[in-house]
C-alpha positions in Angstrom: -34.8 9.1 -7.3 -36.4 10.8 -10.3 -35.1 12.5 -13.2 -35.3 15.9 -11.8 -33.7 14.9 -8.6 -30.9 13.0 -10.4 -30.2 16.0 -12.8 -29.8 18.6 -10.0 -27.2 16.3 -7.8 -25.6 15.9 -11.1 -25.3 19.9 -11.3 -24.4 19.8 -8.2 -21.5 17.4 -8.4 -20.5 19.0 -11.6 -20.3 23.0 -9.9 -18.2 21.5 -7.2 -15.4 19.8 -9.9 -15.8 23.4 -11.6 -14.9 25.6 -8.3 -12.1 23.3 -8.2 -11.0 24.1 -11.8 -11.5 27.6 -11.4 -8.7 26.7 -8.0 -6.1 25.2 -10.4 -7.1 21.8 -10.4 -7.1 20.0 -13.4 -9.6 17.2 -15.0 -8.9 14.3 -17.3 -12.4 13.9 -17.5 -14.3 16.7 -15.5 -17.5 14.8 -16.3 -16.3 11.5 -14.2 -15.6 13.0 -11.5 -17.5 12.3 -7.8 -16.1 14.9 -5.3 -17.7 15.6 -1.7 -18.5 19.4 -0.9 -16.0 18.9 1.7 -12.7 17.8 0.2 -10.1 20.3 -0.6 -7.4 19.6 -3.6 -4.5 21.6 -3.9 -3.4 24.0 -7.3 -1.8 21.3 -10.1 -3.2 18.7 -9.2 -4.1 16.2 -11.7 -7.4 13.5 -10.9 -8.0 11.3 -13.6 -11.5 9.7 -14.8 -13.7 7.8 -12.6 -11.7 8.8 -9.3 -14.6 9.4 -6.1 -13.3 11.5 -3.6 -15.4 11.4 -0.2 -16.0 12.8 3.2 -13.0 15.5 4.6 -10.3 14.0 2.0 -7.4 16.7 1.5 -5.1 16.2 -1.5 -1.9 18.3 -1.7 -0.7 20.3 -4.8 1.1 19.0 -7.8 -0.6 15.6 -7.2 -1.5 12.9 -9.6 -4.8 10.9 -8.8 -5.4 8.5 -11.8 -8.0 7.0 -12.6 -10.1 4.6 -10.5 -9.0 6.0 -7.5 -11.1 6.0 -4.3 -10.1 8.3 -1.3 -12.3 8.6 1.8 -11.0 10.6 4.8 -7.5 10.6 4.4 -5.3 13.3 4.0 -2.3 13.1 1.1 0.9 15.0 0.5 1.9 17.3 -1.9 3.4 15.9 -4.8 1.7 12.5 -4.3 1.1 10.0 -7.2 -2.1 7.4 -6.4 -2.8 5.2 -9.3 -5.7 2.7 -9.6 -6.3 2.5 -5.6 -8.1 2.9 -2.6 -7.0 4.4 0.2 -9.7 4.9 3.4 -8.7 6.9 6.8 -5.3 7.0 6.5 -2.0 9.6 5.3 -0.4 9.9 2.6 3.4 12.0 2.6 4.7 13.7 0.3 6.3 12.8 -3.1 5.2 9.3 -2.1 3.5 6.4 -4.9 1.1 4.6 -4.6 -0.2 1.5 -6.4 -1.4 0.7 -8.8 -3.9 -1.4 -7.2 -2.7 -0.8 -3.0 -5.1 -0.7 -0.3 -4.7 1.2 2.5 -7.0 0.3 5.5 -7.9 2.7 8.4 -5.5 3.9 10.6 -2.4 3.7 7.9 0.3 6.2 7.3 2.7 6.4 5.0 6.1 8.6 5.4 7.3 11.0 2.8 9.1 9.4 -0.4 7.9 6.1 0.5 6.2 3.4 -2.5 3.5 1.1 -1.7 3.0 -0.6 -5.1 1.0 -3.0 -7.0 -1.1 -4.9 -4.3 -0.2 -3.9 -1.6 -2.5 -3.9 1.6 -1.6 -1.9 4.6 -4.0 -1.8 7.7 -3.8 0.5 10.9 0.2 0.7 10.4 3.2 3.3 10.1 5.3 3.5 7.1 8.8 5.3 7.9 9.7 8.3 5.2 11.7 6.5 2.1 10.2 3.1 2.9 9.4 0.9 -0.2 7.3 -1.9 -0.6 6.7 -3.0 -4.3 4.2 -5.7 -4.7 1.9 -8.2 -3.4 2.5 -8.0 0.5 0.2 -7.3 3.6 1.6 -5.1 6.3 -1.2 -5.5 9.4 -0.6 -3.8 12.7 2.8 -2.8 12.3 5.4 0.3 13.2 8.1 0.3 9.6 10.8 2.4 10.3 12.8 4.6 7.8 14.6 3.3 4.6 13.2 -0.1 5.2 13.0 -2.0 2.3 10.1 -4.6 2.2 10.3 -7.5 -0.9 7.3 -9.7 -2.2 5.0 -11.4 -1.1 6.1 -10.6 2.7 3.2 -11.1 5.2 2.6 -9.6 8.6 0.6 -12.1 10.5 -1.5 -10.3 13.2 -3.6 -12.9 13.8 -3.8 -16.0 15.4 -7.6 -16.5 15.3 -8.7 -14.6 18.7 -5.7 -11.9 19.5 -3.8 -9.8 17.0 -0.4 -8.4 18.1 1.9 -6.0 17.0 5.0 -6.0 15.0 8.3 -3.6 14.4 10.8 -3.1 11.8 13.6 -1.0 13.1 15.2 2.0 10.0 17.0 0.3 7.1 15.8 -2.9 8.0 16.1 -5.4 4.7 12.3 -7.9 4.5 13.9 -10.3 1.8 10.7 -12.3 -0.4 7.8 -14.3 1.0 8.9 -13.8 4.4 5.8 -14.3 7.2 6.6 -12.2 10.2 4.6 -13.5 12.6 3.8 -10.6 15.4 4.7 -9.9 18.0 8.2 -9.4 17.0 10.8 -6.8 16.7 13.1 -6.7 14.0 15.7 -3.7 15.0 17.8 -1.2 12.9 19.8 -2.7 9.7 18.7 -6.3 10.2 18.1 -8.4 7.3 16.1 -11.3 6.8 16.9 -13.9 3.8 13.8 -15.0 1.6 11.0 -17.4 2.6 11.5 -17.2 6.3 9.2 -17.4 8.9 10.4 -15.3 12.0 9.0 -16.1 15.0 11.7 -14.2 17.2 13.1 -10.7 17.8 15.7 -10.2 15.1 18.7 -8.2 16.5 20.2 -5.0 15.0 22.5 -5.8 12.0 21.9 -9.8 12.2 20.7 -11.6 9.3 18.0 -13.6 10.4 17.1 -17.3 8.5 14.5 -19.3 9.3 13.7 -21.4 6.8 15.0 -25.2 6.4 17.8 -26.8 4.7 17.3 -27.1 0.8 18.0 -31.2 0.1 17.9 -32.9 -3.3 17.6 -36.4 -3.8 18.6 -37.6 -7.0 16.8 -39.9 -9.2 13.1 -39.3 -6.8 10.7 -38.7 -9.9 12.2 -41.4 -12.2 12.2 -44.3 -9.4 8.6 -43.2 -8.7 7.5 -43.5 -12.7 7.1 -39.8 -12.8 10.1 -38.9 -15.0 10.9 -40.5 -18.1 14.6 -39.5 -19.0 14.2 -41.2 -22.1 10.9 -39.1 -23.2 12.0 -36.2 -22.0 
């Protein structure tokens, strides 16, 4: 590409972030912006610097798309806050938050209210309205119900090296930390599961489900084995 040609897509790109000004968007940094012809932004929203919006992307009104953002396809909510993420084919409903840092894969949608936060990947799943997920989890091939409240480092595992299966989580269902649910498996309405389990079965509604073994301490181990010196301590 030569200078002239590079100059006129950079008009180009810049009359496009103008039209949507003139609409009642508004621009951190109208300069940094990368929007498609195609996408349509709603009045009040807010995209930050360096966010690339692509392809038939609709963003509601009174949104807030901060910086480093990258949205291709997908259609958000009003009142949606996206921070620092990429989100490719999928939904977004309204008054929802997302990331900083979350991934959403083709085929996700999140519900209305919801959070998906700080690395969080979500792949060809449904998020129920209210949902949360905070941090560092992977939800693959899964139907979430409403309220549900997924902890850390909680895995869906979809795969078992040829097939990958489906999972459920029925409404206010608790996902307590660094649980692997390991699809296919339905956990129904108001179950809990305690921390660091690895489910392998259905989970019934309003059980609390633990699948993880006995915690045993045998005194004096390190010492006995000249890894511990009690008197260097």
């Amino acid at each position: 590409m030569d200078y002239d040609e590079y100059m006129k897509k950079e008009d180009e790109r810049r009359n496009i972030a103008i039209d949507h000004l003139k609409n009642g968007v508004e621009f951190v940094d109208i300069n940094s912006a990368y929007i498609d012809p195609q996408v349509k932004i709603g009045a009040g929203t807010v995209i930050g610097p360096c966010v690339t919006l692509e392809g038939a992307t609709v963003i509601g009104a009174g949104c807030h798309i901060y910086q480093n953002t990258r949205i291709q396809d997908s259609e958000i909510g009003d009142g949606v806050e996206i921070q620092s993420s990429v989100i490719l084919e999928s939904s977004v409903g309204k008054d929802t938050k997302v990331g900083p840092f979350a991934y959403l894969r083709p085929g996700s949608h999140i519900g209305e209210a919801c959070k998906v936060g700080d690395f969080v990947e979500v792949k060809n799943s449904n998020f129920g309205d209210g949902s949360k997920t905070a941090h560092l989890t992977y939800i693959g091939d899964a139907d979430v119900g409403k309220n549900v409240n997924i902890g850390c480092g909680v895995v869906f595992v979809n795969y078992d090296g040829t097939n990958k299966y489906r999972s459920t989580v029925g409404n206010g269902a608790f996902i307590g930390c660094n649980t692997n649910l390991v699809s296919p498996v339905n956990v129904e309405d108001g179950a809990y599961i305690a921390a660091g389990s690895t489910v392998t079965k259905n989970v019934p509604e309003d059980a609390l489900c633990i699948a993880r073994s006995k915690q045993r301490n045998i005194e004096g181990w390190a010492a006995a084995r000249g890894l511990y010196n009690k008197k260097g301590k």
